[in-house]
N, C-alpha and C positions, 0 to 999 in steps of 0.2 A: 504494500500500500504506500501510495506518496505521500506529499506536506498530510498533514492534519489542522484542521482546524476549529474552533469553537463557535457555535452560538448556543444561545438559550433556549431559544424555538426553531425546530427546522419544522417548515413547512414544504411539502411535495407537492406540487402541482400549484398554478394561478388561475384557476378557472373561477366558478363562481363564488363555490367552498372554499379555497387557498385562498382567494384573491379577498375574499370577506372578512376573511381572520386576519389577516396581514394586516387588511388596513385597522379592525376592531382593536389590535396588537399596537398599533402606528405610536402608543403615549403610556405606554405599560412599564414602561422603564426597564425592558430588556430587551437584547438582541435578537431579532428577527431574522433571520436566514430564509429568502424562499427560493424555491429551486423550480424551474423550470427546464424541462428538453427542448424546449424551442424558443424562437426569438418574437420579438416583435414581427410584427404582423407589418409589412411594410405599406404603406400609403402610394396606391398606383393605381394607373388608369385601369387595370385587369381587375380592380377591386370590384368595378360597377360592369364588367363583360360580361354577358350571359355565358357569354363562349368560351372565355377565360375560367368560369368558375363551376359549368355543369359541363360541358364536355373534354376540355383540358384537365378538369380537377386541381387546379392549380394548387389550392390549399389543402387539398385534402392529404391527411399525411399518408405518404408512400410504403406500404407497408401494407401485409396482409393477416389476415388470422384465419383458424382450420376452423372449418363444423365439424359435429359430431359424426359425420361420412367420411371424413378423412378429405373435403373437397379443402377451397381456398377461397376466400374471399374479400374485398378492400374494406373496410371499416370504414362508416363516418365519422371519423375521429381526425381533429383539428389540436398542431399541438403547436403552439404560441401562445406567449403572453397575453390571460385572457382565456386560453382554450378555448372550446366549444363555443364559448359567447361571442365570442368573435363572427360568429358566423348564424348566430341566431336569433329568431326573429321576434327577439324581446316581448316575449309573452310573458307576462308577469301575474297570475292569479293567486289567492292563495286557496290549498284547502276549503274543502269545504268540513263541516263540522263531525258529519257524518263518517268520513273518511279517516276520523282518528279513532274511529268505531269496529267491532265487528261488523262485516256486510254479507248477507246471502248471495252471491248470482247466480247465472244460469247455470255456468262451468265450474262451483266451489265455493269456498268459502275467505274471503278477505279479510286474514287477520288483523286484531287491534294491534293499535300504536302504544309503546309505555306512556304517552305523554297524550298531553288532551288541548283540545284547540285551543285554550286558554292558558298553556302554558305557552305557545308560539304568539300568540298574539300583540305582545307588546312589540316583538323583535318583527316581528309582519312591519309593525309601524314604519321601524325603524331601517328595515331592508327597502321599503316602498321609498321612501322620503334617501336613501342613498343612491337608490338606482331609477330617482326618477320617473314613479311609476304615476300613469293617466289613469283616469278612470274615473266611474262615476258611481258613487254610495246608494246602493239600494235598485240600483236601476235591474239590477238581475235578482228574482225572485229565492235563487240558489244559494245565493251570497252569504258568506258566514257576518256577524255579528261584526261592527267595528269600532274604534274608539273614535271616529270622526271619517270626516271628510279623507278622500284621495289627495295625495299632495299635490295633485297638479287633475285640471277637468279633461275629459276623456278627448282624445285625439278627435279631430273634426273628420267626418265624413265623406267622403265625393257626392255625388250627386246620386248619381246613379247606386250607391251601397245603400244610401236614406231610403230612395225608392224600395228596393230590393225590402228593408228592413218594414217599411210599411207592408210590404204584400205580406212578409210573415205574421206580422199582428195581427194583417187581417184573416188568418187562417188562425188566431188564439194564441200564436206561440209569444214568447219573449225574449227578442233580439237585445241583448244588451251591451254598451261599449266596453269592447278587448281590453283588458289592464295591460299597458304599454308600457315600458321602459326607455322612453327618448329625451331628447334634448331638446323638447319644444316647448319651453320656455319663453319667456320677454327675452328677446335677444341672443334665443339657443341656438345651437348649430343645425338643428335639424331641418330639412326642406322637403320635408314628407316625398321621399324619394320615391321610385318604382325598385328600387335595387336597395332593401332594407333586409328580408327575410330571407336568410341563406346567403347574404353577400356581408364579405366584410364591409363596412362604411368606412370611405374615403376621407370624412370630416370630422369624427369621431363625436356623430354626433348620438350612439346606440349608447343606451347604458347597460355597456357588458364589463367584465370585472376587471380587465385591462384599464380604460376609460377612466371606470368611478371608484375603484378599490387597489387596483395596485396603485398607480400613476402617484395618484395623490399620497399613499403608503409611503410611499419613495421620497417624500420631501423631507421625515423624519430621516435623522441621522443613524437610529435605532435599527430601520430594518433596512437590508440589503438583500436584491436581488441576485443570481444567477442564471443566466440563461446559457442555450448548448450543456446543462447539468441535470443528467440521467443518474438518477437513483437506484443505483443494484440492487442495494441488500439494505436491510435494516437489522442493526446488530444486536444483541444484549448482553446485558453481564454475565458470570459464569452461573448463577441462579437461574437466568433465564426466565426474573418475574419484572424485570428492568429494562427497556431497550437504555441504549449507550448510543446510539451516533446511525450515521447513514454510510454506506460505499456507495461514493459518486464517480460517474466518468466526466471529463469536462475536459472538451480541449485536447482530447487524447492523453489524457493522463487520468490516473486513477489517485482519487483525493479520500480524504475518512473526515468527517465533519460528527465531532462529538455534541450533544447534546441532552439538554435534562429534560426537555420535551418534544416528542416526533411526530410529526399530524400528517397524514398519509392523506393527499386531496387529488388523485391523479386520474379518478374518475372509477365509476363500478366495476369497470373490466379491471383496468390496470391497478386499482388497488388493491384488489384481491389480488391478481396475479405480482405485486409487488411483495405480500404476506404470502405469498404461498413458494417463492422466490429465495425468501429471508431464511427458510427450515435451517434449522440447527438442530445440535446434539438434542440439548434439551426443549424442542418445537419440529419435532421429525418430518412434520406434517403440515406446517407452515407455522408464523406465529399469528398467535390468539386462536387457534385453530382446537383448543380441547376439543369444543364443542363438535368437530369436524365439518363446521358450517362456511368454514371460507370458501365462499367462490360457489356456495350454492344459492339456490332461490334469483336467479339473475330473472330479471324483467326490463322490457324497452316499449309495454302497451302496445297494444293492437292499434296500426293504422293505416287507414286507406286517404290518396288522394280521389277525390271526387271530380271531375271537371262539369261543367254545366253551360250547356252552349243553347244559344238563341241565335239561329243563322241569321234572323230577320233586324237583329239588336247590334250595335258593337257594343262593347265594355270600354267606357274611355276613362276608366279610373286608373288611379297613379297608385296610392296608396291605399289598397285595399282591405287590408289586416286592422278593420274599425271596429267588426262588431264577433260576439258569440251568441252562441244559444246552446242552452243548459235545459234546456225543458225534460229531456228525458235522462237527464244524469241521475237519480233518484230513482228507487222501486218504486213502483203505482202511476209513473207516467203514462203507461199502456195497458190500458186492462187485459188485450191479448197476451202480455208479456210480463211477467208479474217481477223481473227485475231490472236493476240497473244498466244501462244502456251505454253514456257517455257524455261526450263534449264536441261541439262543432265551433268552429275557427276558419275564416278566411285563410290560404296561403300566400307570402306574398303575390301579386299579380304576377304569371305565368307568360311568360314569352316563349319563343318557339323552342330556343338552342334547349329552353328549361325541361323543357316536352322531349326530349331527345332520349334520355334515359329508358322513359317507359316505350318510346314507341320508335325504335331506332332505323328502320325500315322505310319509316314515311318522309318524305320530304321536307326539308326546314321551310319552306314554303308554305308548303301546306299545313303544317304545324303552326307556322306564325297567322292562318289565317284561321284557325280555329281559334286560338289565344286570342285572339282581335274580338271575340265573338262568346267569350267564356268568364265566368265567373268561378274562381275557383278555391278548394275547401279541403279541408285538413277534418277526416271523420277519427277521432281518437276513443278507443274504449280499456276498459282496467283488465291487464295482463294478470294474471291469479300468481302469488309462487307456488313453485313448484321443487320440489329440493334437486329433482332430476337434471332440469334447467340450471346449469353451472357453468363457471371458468374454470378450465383446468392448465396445464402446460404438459406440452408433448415430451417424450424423451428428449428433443432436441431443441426445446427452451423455447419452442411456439406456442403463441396461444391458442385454446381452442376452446368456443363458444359451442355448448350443449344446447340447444334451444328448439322448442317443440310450441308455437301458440298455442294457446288456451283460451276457454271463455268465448270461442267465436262466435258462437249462438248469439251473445249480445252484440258483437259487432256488427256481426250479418244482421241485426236486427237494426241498429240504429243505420246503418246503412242504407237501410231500404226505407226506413221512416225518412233520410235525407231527403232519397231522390225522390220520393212521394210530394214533400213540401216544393221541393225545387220545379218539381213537373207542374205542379198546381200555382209555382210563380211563373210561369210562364216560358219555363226551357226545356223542350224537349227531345232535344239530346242529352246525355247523361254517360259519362266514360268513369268508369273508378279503376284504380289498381292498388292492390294490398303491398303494403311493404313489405320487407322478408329481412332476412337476422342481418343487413348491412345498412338496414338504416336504424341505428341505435343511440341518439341522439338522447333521449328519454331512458338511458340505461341505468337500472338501480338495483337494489337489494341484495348483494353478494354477502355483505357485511351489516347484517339487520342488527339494530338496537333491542332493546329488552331488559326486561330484570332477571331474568334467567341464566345461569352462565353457559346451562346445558343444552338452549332453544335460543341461543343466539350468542353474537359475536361482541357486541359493543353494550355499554350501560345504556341509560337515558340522557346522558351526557356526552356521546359517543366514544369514551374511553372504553380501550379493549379489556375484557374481566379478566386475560390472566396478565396482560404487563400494566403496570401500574401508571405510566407516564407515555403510552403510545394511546393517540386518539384520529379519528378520523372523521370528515366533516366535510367528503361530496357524497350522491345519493346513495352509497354502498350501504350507508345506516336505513334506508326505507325498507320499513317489515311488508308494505305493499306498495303496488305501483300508482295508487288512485286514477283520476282518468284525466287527471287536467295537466299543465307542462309544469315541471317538477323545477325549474331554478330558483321562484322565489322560494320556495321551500328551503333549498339549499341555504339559502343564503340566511334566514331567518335564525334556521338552527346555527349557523357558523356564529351568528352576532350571539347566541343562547350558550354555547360553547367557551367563547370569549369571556365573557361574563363569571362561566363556570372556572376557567382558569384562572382571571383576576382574584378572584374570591379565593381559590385552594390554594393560591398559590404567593398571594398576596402582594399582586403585581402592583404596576403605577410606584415605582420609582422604589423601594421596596431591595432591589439589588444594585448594584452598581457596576457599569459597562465592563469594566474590567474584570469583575470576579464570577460573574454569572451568575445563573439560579439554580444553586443548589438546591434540589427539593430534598426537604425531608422525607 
């Protein structure tokens, strides 16, 4: 092993979860280390290319993972400062209340959360009002309880989305404004673009955890980044009830970066496969793994893109990701169906190159004149766990995603309640395609929370039951996948974590740069 060096928190990964903590850390009076394998996200004109970013793949990281057939497949995995948020299309919901509940559905049962909506709730506040989130109090029927107002009113509409949203009222449902994460502000960067959802922003005006959590992280003196720094191994003391430090690559050389706290935030695949990576003498099987729960229960929700064409219409919106509807998220929405169904969400506006994936045969032409004429939807329904469904690593250090959907019944069902509403708005064309194990955007539960040490991997606080000072804080901690987009989640829990670490640990000023945080 090369140099070694010291901080007091290493954090892995800067996605929503790293990037959250980092900044919640920015005045704690100890050193921050966060480690990122990729770099900034460069600002260029391929930023806003359809062509640049769905058929080049420009950002997508180059690298492939196995299914459970021994086949091969690209990942949607983005690895820059930032991660995944970089490239997503700031949907910012939270929970609903029910979701921290047991659920019946069609395919199983959804187990409870250790924690209940009322203990996220404050940090919701507080994740909203950092990242910016639009939205409008009460206007969805769904909506869990809240301490006030959105800190910013719901993104404004097109023209043609208001229309659209009138004809579903008029059919009884309840269209209500997307909770957004932008920078439209007095004076924000944002220009309600057409190349917001799935494109990185050129102007930085998305608030993804680059943007509003590292960047700003970084002005303290306290914490320090590293980028091109790939985390091998995560070590422990000769007990093996202690992690001690991280094996980084950086730069082509191999670094040991000691530490008194290690927060694993590199996302549900990778940080599992980072604990299962780490096995030792005394963690044969990876660590935190008594349980031998690392890398099971993996979920990424059931999803279909919908497309919805009107030949006789164009679609001349820009910014279309304004509105949802939640009507049948909840049992009892369909009396033919007696359970929970999901969530529907505009995708950003669809242009042709975007259309290339699913339908790679048809002409970008002709692609781009369906897009011209389509209004298009993101149908998402709750993946069940499954212990079957897991990450594992091959003899030869690959990873390999188990993954089998579940619970289709509801999906097929809310799917077909879609194109129902959308036919009776007036479009009658109607294209969907299901996604499959490489769009995993929505990836969780490898490393589920609990009070159990034997039924799960992490506390309520996302520290691991058998090492005392290892925690983690992207969605690896979700016992379920609910059905809405899981990042404010992330990020609520990371500021509840924070919190939990100040406290145990007795941060804000508490140690001194030089000598570190010894924990007792």
């Amino acid at each position: 092993m090369g140099s070694r060096h010291h901080a007091d928190v290493v954090i892995i990964g800067s996605g929503m979860g790293g990037g959250t903590l980092a900044w919640a850390l920015r005045d704690a009076g100890v050193r921050v280390l966060l480690l990122e394998r990729g770099e900034f996200l460069p600002s260029e004109p391929q930023n806003w290319s359809p062509e640049a970013v769905f058929i080049a793949n420009r950002y997508k990281a180059p690298e492939r993972w196995r299914n459970a057939d021994g086949g091969w497949f690209a990942p949607g995995v983005h690895y820059f400062v930032g991660g995944n948020t970089k490239v997503y299309g700031a949907a910012l919901p939270r929970l609903r209340v029910a979701d921290f509940g047991e659920i019946q559905h069609a395919g199983g049962v959804s187990p409870a959360w250790p924690i209940a909506y009322n203990d996220l709730a404050p940090y919701y506040d507080r994740a909203e009002r950092l990242y910016l989130v639009h939205g409008e109090a009460g206007a969805d029927p769904t909506d869990p309880p809240r301490s006030g107002p959105f800190p910013f009113p719901p993104m404004p509409a097109d023209a043609y989305m208001d229309d659209l949203a009138a004809r579903f009222r008029a059919q009884g449902l309840h269209p209500a404004p997307l909770p957004v994460g932008l920078d439209y502000r007095l004076g924000g960067a944002c220009m309600r673009c057409s190349t917001c959802d799935a494109f990185p922003c050129m102007v930085d005006a998305k608030g993804d955890a680059d943007t509003r959590a590292v960047r700003p992280a970084l002005r303290s003196p306290q914490v320090e980044l590293w980028t091109n720094a790939y985390a091998r191994r995560i070590t422990t003391n000769p007990g093996g009830d202690r992690v001690t430090g991280v094996e980084v690559e950086r730069g082509g050389e191999s670094l040991f970066v000691a530490a008194d706290v290690v927060v694993a935030a590199c996302g549900a695949v990778n940080s599992a496969v980072l604990l299962l990576r780490s096995a030792s003498e005394r963690h044969p099987e990876g660590l935190g793994n008594s349980s031998g729960l690392v890398g099971r229960h993996y979920m990424v929700h059931n999803n279909s893109v919908l497309v919805a064409i009107d030949p006789r219409r164009q679609n001349p919106t820009v910014y279309q990701k304004s509105v949802t509807i939640n009507d049948w998220y909840h049992a009892g929405a369909d009396p033919e169906f007696p359970f929970p169904m999901g969530n529907l969400q505009p995708v950003g506006k669809l242009r042709g190159a975007m259309m290339r994936g699913a339908a790679p045969r048809v002409p970008l032409w002709a692609l781009g004149a369906a897009s011209r004429h389509s209004v298009d939807w993101w149908v998402m329904s709750e993946d069940l766990p499954d212990p079957a469904n897991r990450v594992t690593l091959d003899d030869a250090g690959n990873i390999v995603v188990h993954w089998r959907p579940n619970n289709l019944a509801a999906h097929e069902r809310l799917l077909a309640r879609a194109k129902g509403t959308l036919r009776r708005a007036g479009y009658p064309v109607l294209l969907s395609k299901r996604m499959g194990i490489e769009t995993n955007s929505h990836q969780c539960g490898t490393l589920r929370f609990g009070h159990d040490p034997a039924q799960s991997v992490l506390d309520p606080y996302c520290r691991a039951h058998d090492l005392d000072n290892l925690y983690v804080v992207d969605a690896s901690f979700f016992p379920s996948s609910t059905a809405v987009n899981p990042a404010l989640t992330i990020a609520a829990q990371a500021l509840r974590v924070a919190d939990h670490l100040h406290r145990r640990y007795r941060f804000a000023g508490a140690v001194s740069p030089e000598a570190g945080a010894h924990i007792a």
